[in-house]
C-alpha positions as CSV (number, residue, x, y, z in Angstrom):
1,X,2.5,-17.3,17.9
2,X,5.6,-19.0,16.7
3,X,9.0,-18.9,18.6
4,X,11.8,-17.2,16.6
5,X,15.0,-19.1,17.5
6,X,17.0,-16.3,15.7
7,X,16.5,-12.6,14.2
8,X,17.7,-11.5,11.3
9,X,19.2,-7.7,11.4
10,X,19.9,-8.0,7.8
11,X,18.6,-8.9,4.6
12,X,21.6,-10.8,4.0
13,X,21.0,-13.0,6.5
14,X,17.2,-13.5,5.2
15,X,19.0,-14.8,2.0
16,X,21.2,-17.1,3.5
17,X,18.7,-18.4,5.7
18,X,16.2,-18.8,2.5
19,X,18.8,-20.4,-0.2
20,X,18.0,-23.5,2.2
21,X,14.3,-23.3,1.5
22,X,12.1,-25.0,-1.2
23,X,9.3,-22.7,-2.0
24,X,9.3,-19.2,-0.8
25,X,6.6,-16.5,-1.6
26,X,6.2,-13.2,-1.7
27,X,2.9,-11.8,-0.5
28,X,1.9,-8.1,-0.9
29,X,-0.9,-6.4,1.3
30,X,-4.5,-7.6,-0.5
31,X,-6.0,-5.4,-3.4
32,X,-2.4,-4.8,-4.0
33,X,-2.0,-1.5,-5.7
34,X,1.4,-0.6,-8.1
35,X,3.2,-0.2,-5.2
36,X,2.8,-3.4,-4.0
37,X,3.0,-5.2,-6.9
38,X,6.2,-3.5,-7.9
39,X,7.7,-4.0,-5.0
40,X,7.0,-7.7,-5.0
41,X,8.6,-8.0,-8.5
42,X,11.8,-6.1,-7.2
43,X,12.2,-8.6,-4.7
44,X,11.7,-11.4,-6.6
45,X,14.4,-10.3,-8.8
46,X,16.3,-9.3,-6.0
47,X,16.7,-12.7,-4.6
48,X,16.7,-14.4,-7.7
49,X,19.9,-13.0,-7.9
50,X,20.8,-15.2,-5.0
51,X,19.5,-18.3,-6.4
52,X,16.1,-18.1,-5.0
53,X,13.3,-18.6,-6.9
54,X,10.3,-17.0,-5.2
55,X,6.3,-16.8,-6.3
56,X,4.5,-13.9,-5.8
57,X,1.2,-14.7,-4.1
58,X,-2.2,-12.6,-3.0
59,X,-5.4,-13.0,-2.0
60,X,-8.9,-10.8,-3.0
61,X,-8.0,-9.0,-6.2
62,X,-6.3,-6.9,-8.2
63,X,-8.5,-3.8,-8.7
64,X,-7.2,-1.3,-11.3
65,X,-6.8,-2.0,-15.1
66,X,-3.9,0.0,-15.2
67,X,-1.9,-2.1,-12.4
68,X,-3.3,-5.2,-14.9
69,X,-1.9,-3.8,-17.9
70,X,0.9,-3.1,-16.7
71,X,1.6,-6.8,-15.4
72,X,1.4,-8.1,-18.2
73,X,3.5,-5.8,-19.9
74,X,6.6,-6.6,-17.6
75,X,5.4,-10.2,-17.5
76,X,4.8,-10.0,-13.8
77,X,3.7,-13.5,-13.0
78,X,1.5,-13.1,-9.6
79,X,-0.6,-16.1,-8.2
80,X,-4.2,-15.7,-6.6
81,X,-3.5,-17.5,-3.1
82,X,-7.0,-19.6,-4.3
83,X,-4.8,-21.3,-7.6
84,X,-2.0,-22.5,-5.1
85,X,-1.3,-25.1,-3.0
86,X,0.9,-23.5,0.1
87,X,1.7,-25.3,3.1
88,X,2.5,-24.4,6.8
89,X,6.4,-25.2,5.9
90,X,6.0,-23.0,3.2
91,X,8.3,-19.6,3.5
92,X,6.5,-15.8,3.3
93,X,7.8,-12.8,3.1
94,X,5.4,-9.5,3.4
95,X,5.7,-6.6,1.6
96,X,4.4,-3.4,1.8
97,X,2.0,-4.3,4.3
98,X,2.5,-5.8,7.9
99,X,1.8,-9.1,9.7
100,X,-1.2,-8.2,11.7
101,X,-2.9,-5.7,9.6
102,X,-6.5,-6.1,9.0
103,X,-5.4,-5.5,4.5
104,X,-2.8,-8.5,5.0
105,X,-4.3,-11.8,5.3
106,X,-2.9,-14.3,7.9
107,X,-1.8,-17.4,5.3
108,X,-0.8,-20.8,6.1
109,X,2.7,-20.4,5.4
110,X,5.9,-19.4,7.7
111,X,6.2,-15.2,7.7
112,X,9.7,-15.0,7.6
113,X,9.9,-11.4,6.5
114,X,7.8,-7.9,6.5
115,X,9.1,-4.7,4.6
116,X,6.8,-2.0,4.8
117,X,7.2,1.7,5.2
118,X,3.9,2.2,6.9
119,X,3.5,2.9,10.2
120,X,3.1,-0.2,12.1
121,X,4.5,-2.4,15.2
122,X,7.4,-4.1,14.5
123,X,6.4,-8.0,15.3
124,X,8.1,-9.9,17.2
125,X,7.0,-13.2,15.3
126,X,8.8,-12.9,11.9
127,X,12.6,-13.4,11.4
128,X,13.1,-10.5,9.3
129,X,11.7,-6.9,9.6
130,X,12.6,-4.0,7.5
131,X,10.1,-1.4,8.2
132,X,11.5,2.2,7.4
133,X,8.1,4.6,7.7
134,X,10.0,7.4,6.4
135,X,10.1,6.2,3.0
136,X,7.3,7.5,1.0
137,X,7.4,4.1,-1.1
138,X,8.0,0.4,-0.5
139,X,9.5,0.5,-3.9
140,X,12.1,2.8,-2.8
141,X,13.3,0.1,0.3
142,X,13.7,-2.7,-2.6
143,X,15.7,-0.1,-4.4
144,X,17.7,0.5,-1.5
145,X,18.8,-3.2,-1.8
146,X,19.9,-3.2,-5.6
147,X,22.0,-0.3,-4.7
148,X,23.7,-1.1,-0.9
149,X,24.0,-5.0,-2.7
150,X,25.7,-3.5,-6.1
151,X,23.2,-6.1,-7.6
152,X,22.6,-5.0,-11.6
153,X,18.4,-4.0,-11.9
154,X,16.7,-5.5,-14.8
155,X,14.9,-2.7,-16.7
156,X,11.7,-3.7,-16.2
157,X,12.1,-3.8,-12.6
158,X,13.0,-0.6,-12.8
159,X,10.3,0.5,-14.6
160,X,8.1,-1.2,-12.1
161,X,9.9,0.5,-9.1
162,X,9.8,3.9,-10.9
163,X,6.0,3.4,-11.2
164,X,5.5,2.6,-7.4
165,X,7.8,5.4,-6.3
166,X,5.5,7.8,-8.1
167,X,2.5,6.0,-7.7
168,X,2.4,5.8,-3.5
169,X,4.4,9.4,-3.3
170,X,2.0,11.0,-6.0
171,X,4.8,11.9,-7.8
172,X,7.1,13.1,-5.2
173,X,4.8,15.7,-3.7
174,X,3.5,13.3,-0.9
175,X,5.5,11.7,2.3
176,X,9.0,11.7,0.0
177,X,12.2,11.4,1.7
178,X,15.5,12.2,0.3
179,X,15.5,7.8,0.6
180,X,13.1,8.2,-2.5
181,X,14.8,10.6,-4.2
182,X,17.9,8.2,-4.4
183,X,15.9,5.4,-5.3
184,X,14.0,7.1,-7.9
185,X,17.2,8.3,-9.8
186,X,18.6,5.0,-9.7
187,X,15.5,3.6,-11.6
188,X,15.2,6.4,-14.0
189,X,18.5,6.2,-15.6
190,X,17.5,2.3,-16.0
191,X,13.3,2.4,-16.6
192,X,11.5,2.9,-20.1
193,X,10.5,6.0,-19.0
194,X,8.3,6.7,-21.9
195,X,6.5,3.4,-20.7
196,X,6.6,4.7,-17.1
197,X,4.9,8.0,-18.1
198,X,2.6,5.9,-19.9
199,X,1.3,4.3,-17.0
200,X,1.1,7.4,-15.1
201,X,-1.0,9.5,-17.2
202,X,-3.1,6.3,-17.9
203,X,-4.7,5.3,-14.5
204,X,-8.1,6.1,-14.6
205,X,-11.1,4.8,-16.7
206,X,-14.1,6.7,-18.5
207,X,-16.1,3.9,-16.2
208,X,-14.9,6.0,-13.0
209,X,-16.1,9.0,-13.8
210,X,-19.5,8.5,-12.6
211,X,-17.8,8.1,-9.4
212,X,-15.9,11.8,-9.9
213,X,-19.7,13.0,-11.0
214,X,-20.9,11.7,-7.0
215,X,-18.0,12.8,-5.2
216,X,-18.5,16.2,-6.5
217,X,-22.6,16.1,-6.2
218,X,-22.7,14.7,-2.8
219,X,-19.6,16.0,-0.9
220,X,-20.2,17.7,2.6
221,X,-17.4,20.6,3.6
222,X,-16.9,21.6,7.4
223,X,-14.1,24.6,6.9
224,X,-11.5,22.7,5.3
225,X,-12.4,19.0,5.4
226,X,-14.4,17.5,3.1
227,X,-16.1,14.3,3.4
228,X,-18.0,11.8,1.1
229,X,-19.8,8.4,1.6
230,X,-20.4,6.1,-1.2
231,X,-22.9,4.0,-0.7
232,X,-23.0,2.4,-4.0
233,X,-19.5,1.4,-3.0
234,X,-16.3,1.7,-4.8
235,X,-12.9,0.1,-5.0
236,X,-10.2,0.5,-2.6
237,X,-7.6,1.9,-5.1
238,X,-10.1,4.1,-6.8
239,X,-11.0,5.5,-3.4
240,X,-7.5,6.6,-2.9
241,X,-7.7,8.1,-6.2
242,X,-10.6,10.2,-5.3
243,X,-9.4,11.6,-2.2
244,X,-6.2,12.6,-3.8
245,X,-8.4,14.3,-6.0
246,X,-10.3,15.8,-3.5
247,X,-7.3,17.2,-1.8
248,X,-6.2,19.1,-4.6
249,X,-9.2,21.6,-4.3
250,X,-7.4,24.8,-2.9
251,X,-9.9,25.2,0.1
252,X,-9.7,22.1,1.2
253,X,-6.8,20.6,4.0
254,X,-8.5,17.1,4.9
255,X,-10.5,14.4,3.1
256,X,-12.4,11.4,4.6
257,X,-13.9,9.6,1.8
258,X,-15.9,5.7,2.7
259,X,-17.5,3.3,0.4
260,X,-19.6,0.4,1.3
261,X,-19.5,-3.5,0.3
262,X,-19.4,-6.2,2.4
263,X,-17.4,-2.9,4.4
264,X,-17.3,-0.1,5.0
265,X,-13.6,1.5,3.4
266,X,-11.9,4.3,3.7
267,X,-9.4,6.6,2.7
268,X,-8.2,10.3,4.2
269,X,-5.4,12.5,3.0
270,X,-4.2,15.4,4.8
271,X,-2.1,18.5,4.1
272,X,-1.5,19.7,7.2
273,X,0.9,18.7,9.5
274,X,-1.4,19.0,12.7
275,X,-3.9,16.4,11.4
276,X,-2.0,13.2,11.2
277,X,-4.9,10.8,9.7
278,X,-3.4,7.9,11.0
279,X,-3.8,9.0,14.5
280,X,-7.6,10.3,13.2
281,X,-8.5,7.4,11.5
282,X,-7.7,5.0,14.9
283,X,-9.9,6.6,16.9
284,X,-12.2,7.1,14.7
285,X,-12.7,3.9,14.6
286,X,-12.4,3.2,17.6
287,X,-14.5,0.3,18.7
288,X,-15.9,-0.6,15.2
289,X,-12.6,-0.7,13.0
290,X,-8.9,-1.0,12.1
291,X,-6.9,1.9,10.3
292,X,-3.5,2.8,9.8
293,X,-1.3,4.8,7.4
294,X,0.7,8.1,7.3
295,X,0.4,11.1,8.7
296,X,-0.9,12.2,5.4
297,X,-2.6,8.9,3.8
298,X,-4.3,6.3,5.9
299,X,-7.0,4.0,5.1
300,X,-9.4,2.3,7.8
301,X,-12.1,-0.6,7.8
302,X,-15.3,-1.2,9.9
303,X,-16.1,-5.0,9.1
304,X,-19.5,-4.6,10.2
305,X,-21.8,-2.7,8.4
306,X,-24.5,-1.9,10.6
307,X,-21.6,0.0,13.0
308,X,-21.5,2.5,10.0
309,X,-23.4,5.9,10.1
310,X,-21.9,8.1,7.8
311,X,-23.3,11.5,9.6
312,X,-21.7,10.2,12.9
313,X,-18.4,9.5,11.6
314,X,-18.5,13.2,9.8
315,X,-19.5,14.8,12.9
316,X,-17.0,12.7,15.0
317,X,-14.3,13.7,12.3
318,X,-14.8,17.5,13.0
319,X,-14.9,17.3,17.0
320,X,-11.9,15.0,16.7
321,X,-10.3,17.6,14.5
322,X,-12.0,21.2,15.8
323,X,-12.8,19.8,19.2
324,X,-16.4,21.2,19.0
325,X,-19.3,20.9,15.9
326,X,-20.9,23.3,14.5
């Protein structure tokens, strides 16, 4: 662990502490979603404003078609961390994901900087933290800074922030804050809107159906939770898709979805208050995984395949939740 000489309490003083730096990236959480993405092109306009001249950087890959497209219809330059050449001196600032998290990878360059708005410890490592968990979008937090800075938004960024506001708050019905609200206004009177809607409506593929067709084939219900294992496996992004679909059955409160690769993945949603699945999540995987989220939207890994039983972790899910099984 590096030893911070000084902490930053303001982004401010990130930028003047950065304008003396070479190369700086920007590194969103891996399999960045729009979100992400968006809210690492935000801040690299952001800055540039300043005079700095940041990269955007990942690592594993970009999942969804839509989140492509729409890359390379802002002409959003972002660089596999495999095509680079970054060195320890090398400045990073993460967004919407923590230093620490098992979905951030550790790089060799200097963290500098996190802004997130998920529920995480603050480290004490990094220069720079701005992590405000009760804004339902990182998007929204890089908004914040065009409007407390009076800095003038480029409309694509805008666009790009729009999209990630609606994207990560499924459009404004999920863990919104009257934060997002004022950043979303902001960006609509700037955004093509038409595009944003665009990319809204678009963001699922005939190819994923077959997915929709096993989720509702081989679903299990307890009461009001429903859970689903996909042993074929399926993309992280998608995953989050499915369960937000599966939440919007009417009889249904709590979803606890898991595919397999070189994982296991998940993703849960919940609708009531009571069942924060970022507390359920962590101890269900207690021993054999990392999660973390919302109270509302978490996600979780169990690195190790073979510590995966999908009737187990179903069962464990409704004596966690009902404190018995049926």
């Amino acid at each position: 662990m590096k030893k911070i000489t000084r902490y930053f309490s303001t982004i401010n003083e990130l930028i003047g502490f950065l304008k003396n730096e070479n190369i700086v990236y920007i590194q969103p959480h891996n399999y960045p979603d729009h979100d992400a993405i968006a809210s690492a092109f935000g801040l690299q306009h952001f800055l540039m404003h300043f005079g700095i001249q940041p990269k955007i950087v990942y690592d594993t890959i970009i999942q969804r078609e839509s989140l492509l497209r729409l890359m390379d219809k802002l002409n959003i330059q972002a660089y596999r961390i495999t095509d680079i050449s970054m060195t320890s001196r090398d400045k990073v600032i993460l967004v919407d994901g923590c230093k620490g998290n098992t979905n951030v990878t550790d790089l060799i360059g200097d963290e500098v900087g996190v802004i997130d708005h998920h529920l995480v410890a603050e480290p004490d490592d990094v220069e720079f933290s701005d992590i405000r968990m009760e804004y339902g979008a990182c998007a929204s937090i890089i908004a914040s800074y065009y409007l407390d800075h009076q800095v003038e938004m480029p409309r694509d960024v805008a666009s790009a922030l729009l999209i990630g506001i609606n994207m990560d708050t499924a459009l404004l019905t999920r863990n919104v804050s009257e934060f997002d609200i004022r950043a979303y206004l902001h960006c609509y009177r700037i955004a093509n809107v038409s595009y944003v809607n665009n990319v809204i409506r678009n963001y699922i593929r005939i190819d994923d159906l077959i997915y929709y067709q096993y989720l509702i084939t081989n679903n299990k219900i307890h009461d009001r939770i429903l859970f689903c294992y996909f042993p074929q496996g399926c993309n992280q992004n998608l995953l989050g898709i499915l369960s937000d679909f599966a939440l919007a059955l009417d009889e249904i409160d709590l979803v606890v979805l898991c595919a397999k690769d070189q994982k296991i993945h998940f993703s849960l949603r919940s609708e009531v208050l009571e069942w924060d699945v970022s507390l359920l999540i962590r101890n269900l995987l207690a021993g054999k995984g990392f999660g973390g989220g919302h109270a509302d939207m978490a996600g979780g890994i169990i690195p190790d395949v073979n510590q995966f039983d999908p009737d187990e972790i179903f069962q464990t899910t409704i004596k966690l939740l009902y404190g018995d099984i049926d």
